[in-house]
C-alpha positions in Angstrom: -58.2 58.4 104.1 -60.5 55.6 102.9 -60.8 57.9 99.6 -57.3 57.6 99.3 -57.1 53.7 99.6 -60.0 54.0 96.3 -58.0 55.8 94.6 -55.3 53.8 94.8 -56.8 50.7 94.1 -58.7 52.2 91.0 -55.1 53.2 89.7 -53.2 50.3 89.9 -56.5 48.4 88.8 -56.5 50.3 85.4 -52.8 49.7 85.1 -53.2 45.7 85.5 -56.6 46.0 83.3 -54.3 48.2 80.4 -51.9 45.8 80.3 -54.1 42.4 80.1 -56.4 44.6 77.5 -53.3 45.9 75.5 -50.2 43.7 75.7 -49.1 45.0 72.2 -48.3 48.3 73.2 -46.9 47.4 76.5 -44.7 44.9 75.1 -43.0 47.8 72.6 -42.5 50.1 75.3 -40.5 47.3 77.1 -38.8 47.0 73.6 -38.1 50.4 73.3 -36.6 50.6 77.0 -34.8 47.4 76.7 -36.7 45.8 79.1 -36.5 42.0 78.5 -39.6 41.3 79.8 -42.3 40.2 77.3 -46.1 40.3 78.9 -48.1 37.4 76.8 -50.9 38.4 74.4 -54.3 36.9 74.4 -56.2 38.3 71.2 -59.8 39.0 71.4 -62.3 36.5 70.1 -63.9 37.8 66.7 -66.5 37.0 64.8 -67.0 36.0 61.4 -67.7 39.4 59.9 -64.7 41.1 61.8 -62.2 38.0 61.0 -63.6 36.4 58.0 -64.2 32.4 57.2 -67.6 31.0 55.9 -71.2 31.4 56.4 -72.9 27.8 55.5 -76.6 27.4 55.3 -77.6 23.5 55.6 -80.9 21.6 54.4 -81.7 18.4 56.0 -83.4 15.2 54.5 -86.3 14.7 57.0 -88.4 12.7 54.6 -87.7 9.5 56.8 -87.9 11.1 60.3 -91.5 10.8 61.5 -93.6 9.2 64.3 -94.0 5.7 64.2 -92.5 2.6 65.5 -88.7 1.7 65.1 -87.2 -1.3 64.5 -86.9 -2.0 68.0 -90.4 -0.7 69.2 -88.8 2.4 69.8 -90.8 5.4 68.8 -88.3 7.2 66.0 -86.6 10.7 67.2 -89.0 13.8 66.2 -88.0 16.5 63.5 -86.5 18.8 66.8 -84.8 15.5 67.8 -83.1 15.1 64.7 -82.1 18.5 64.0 -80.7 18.7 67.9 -78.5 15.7 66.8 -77.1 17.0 63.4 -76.2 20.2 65.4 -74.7 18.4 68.2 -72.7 16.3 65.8 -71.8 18.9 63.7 -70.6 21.3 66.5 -68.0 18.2 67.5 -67.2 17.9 63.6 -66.0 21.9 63.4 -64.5 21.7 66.7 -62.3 18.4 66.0 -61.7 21.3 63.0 -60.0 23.7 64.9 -62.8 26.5 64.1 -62.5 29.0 66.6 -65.8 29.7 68.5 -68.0 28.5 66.2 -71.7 29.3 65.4 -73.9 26.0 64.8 -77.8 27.1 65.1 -81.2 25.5 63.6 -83.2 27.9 61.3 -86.3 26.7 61.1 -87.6 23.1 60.7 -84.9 21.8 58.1 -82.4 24.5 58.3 -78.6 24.7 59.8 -77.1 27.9 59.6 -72.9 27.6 60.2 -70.7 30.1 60.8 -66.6 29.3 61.1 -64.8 32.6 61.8 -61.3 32.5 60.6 -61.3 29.2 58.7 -58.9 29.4 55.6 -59.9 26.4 53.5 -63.8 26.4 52.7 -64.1 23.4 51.2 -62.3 21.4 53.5 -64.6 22.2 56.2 -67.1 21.4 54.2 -66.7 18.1 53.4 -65.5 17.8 57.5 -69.1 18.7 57.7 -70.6 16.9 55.3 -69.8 13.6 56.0 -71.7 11.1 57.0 -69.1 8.1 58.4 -71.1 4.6 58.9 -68.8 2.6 61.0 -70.5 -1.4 60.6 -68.8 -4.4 62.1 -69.6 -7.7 60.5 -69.7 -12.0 61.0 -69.6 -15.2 58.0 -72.0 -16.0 57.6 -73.0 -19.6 58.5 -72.4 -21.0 54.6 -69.4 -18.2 54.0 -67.2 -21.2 53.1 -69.3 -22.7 50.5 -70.0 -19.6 48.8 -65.9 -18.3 48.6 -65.6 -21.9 47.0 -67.9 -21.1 44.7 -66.5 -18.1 43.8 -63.3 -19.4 43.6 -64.2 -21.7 40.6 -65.9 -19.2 38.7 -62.7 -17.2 39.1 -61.0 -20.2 37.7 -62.9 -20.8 34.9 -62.9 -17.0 34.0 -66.6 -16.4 34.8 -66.3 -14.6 37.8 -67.5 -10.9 37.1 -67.6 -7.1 39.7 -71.2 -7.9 40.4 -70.5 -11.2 41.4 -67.4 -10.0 43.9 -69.8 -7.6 45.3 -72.9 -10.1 45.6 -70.1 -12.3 47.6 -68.9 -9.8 49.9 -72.8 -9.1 50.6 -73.5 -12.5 51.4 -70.0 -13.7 53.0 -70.8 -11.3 55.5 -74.0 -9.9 57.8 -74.9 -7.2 59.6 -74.7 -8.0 63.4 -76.0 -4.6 64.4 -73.2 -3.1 66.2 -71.9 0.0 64.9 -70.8 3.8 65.3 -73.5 4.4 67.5 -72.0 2.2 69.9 -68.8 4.0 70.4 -67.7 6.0 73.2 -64.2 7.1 72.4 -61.6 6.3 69.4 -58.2 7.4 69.5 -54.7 6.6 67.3 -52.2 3.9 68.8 -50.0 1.9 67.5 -49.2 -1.7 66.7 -46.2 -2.8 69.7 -44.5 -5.1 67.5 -45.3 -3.6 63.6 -45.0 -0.3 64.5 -48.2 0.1 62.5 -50.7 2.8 63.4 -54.2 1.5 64.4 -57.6 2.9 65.6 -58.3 2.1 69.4 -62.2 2.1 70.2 -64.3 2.4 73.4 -67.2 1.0 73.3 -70.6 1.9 75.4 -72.5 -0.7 77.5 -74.8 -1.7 74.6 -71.6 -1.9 72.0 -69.9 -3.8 74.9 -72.7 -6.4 74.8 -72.8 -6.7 71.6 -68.7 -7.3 71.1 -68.6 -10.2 73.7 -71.6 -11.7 71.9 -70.2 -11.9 68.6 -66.7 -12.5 69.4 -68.2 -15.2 71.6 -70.2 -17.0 68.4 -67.0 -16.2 66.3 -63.9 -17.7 67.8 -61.8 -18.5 65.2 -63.4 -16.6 62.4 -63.1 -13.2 61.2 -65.4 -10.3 62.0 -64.5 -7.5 59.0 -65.1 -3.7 59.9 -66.7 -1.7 57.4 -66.3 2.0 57.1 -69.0 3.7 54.5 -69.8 0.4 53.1 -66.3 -0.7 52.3 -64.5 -3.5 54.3 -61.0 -2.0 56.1 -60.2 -4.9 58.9 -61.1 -8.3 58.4 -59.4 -10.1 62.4 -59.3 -13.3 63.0 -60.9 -13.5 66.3 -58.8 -15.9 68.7 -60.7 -15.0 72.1 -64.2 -13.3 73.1 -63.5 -9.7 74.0 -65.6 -8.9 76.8 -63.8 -5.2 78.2 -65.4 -3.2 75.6 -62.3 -2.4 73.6 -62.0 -3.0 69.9 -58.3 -2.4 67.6 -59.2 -1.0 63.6 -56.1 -2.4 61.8 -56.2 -1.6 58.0 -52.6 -0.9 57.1 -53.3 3.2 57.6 -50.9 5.6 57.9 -50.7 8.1 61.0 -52.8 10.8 59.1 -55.3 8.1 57.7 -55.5 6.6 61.6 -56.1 10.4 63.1 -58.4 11.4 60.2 -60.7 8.1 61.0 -60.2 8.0 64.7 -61.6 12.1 64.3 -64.7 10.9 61.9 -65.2 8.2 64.4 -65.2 10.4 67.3 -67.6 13.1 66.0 -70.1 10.8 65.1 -72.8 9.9 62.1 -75.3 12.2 61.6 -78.8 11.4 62.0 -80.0 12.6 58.7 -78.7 13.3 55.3 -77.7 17.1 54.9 -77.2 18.8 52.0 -75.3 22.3 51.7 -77.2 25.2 49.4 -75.8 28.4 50.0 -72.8 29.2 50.5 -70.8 33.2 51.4 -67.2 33.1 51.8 -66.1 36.2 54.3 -62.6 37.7 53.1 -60.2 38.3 55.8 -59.5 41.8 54.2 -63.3 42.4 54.1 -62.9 41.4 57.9 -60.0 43.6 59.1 -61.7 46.7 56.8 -64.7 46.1 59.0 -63.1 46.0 62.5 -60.6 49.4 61.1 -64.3 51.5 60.6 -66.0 49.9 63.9 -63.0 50.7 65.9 -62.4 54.4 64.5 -66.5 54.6 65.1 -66.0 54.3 68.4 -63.1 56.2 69.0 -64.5 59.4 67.4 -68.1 58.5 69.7 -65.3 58.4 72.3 -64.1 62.0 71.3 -67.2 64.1 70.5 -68.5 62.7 74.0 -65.6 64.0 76.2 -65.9 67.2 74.3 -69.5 67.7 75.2 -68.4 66.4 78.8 -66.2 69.1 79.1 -67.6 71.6 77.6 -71.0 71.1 79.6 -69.7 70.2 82.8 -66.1 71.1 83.0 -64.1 69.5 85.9 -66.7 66.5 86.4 -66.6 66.3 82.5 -63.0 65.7 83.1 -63.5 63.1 85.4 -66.1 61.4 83.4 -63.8 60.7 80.9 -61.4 59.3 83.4 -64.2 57.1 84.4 -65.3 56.5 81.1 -61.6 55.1 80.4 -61.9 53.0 83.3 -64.8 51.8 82.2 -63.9 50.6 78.5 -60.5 48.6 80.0 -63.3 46.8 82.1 -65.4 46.0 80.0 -62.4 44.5 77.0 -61.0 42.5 79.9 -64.3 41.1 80.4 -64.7 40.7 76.6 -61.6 38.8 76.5 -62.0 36.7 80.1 -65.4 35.1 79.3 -64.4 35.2 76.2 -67.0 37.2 74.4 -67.1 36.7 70.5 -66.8 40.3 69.2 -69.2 40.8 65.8 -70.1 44.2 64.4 -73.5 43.9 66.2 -71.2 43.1 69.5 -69.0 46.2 68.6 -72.5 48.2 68.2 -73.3 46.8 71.4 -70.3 48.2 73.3 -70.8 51.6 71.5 -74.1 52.2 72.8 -73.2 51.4 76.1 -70.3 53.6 76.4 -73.1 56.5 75.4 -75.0 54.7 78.5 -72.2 55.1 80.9 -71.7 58.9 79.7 -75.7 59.2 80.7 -75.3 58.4 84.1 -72.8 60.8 84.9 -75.0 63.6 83.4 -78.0 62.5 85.9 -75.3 62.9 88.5 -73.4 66.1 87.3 -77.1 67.9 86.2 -78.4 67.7 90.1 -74.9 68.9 90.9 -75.3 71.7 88.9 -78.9 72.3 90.5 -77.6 72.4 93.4 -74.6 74.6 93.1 -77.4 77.5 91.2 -79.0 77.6 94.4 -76.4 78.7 96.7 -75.1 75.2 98.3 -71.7 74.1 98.8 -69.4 71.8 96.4 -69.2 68.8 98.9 -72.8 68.9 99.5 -74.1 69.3 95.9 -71.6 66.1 94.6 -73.2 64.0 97.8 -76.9 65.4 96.5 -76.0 64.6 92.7 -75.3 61.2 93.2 -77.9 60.7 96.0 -80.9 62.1 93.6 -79.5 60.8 90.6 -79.4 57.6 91.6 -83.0 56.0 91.4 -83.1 57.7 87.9 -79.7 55.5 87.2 -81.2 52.4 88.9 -84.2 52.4 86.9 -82.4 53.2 83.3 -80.0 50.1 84.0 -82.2 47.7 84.9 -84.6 48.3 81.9 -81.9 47.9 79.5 -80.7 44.8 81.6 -84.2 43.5 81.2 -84.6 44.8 77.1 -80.6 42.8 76.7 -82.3 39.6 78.7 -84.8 39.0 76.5 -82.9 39.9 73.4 -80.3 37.6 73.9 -83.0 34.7 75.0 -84.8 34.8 72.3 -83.4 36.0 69.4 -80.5 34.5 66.6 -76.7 34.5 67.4 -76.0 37.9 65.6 -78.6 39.4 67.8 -77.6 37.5 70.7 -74.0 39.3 70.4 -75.7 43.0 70.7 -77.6 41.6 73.7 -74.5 40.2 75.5 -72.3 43.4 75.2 -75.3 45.8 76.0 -75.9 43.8 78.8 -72.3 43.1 80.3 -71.6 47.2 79.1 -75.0 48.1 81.5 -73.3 46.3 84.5 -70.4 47.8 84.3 -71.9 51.5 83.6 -73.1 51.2 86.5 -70.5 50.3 88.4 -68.1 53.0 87.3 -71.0 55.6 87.3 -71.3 54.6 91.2 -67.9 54.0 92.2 -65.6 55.3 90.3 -66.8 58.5 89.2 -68.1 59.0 92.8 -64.8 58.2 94.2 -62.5 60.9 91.9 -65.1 63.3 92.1 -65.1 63.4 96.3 -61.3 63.1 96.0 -61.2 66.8 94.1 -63.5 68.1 96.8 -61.5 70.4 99.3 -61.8 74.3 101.0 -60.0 75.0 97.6 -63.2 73.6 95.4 -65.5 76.3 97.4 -63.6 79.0 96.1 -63.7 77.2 92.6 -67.1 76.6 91.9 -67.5 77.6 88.3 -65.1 74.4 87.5 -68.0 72.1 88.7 -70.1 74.0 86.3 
């Protein structure tokens, strides 16, 4: 009876499991029956080789990061520091993006390999990348007066030249030392009464000090913003601002306000990077290369359940059964966590479905055994699984340990064949356990005794 109750729930498992794993094909049959019921369709998570998009290898500028003092006494990040922070900068960049699960890692002391899977315009992304935004808020100077005066008669007497607008605009205004670092969080609003779009910012503690200090000192004068070295806001200040929140107003439009607010949000990076190399993934290239990994494993699929069969007959049957449990498992897992599927991932999943096929020859070999020497069905499918099982334990955990360490200590590509030999391991021997134990006891009856040749 508690058999049954397996049974059951293993069936109407597989059924939820085939139609979370393939809503495609579930969504035509409803079609084709005029159902008007439409079961919603999360896609897998590929990689770049199965989806296409670019593979970008970086080269920081760490002639200027050593050990040393800082302007502030502070001792200046380390070369790990600094590549940490272009990673983690970067990784917000390609997610403000929109580049699905991408792959941001350091390759060796200068190097930043990127990876965006299904990005359609390169060079977009990488000047997204590239950037290297310098937010910079400025005061007059104590003698700005004097010196626009000055200006103003050179202008009037025609002598005024570019240099001299661009030695002005130096001296008119100073540094006060708050700037992008400062801020916590920028977003698009707009202007109550112009309608205009502006950039709101949040400010941290420091950058909070900072404001009030200079607003403070500047009542009545204007404190300009400078983005990249060029002034975009120049407001009067009427108040000192002490809550931390500062309004960019430069005449944008919405698209210039959201692009800023984004280049604001994802930060400077610590160090100049520079791109030099550069492989563009076709999406064709991409689908040809999941079409061949797919068939791979459907054939591996086929040639094993014909050996299953052939060898062991009923069991063999049943292993295949279990084997199909198995693969909707592990896809539903692939798309829960989600898992980003690569040709190393799919090589993963392969191998493990060879795994899962392994365990269920341990178990149908001592059946066999014990069916050549005389003893019943029931008692040889109890012994099978009850021998076999240390032999399982023991071939699971190693490859558990062998996918642990490759996925700790290896690169990303690596890291994908360690993820889905690992989660394939778990689950092999799950079904191997359960699920093939459970169909096979279900087929035992007085009939089976009379029918032992179909246990092999």
């Amino acid at each position: 009876m508690k058999n049954s109750y397996f049974l059951i729930i293993i069936l109407v498992a597989s059924i939820f499991l085939f139609v979370f794993v393939w809503p495609q094909a579930v969504n035509k049959i409803f079609k084709y029956l005029n159902i008007e019921i439409s079961v919603p369709e999360k896609q897998f998570s590929l990689g770049l080789d199965l989806l296409g998009g670019a593979h970008l290898l970086y080269e920081a500028d760490l002639s200027q990061v050593k050990k040393g003092s800082g302007t502030l006494g502070e001792e200046t990040p380390s070369v790990a520091d600094a590549m940490a922070g272009i990673r983690d900068v970067i990784e917000r960049r390609v997610n403000f993006f929109g580049v699905s699960e991408p792959v941001v890692q350091v390759s060796g002391e200068n190097r930043l390999i990127i990876e965006l899977a299904g990005i359609t315009d390169v060079n977009q992304a990488i000047q997204m990348i590239g950037e290297t935004p310098f937010l910079e808020f400025k005061e007059e100077a104590p003698n700005a007066q004097e010196l626009v005066k000055e200006f103003q008669k050179k202008i009037d007497s025609g002598e005024a030249t570019e240099m001299d607008s661009y030695l002005l605009d130096q001296q008119v205004y100073l540094s006060t030392g708050l700037n992008g670092k400062h801020i916590k969080r920028a977003q698009v609003v707009f202007d109550q009464q112009t309608g205009q779009p502006q950039v709101s910012l949040q400010l941290n503690d420091e950058g909070s000090q900072l404001f009030a200090d200079i607003t403070k000192r500047n009542v009545g004068k204007t404190v300009a913003i400078y983005l990249d070295g060029l002034p975009i806001s120049a407001p009067v200040v009427q108040t000192e601002i002490t809550g931390g929140q500062a309004v960019i107003s430069g005449g944008f439009t919405p698209q210039e306000a959201k692009l800023l607010a984004t280049r604001l949000n994802s930060g400077a990076l610590p160090v100049p990077i520079s791109i030099i190399s550069q492989q563009t993934v076709g999406a064709s290239l991409g689908a040809d290369s999941l079409a061949k990994s797919l068939k791979a494993g459907l054939f591996g699929l086929v040639f094993v359940g014909i050996f299953m069969v052939f060898f062991y007959r009923l069991p063999g049957i049943v292993s295949i059964i279990a084997l199909g449990v198995y693969t909707l498992i592990v896809l539903a897992v692939y798309k829960l966590m989600p898992v980003t599927l690569t040709l190393a991932g799919i090589a993963g999943f392969i191998l493990t479905l060879g795994m899962a096929v392994d365990a269920n020859v341990l178990i149908f070999a001592r059946m066999k055994e014990e069916l050549a020497s005389g003893k019943s069905v029931s008692f040889s499918v109890r012994e099978g699984f009850n021998r076999a099982w240390l032999s399982i334990r023991d071939s699971h955990v190693t490859t558990l340990l062998s996918a642990f360490v490759l996925y700790a200590f290896t690169t990303s590509i690596v890291r994908g064949f360690a993820l889905t030999l690992g989660i394939g391991a778990v689950i092999s021997l799950f079904t191997a356990t359960f699920v093939t134990r459970t169909l096979l006891t279900a087929l035992v009856s007085k009939w089976s005794e009379n029918k032992k040749w179909l246990f092999g």
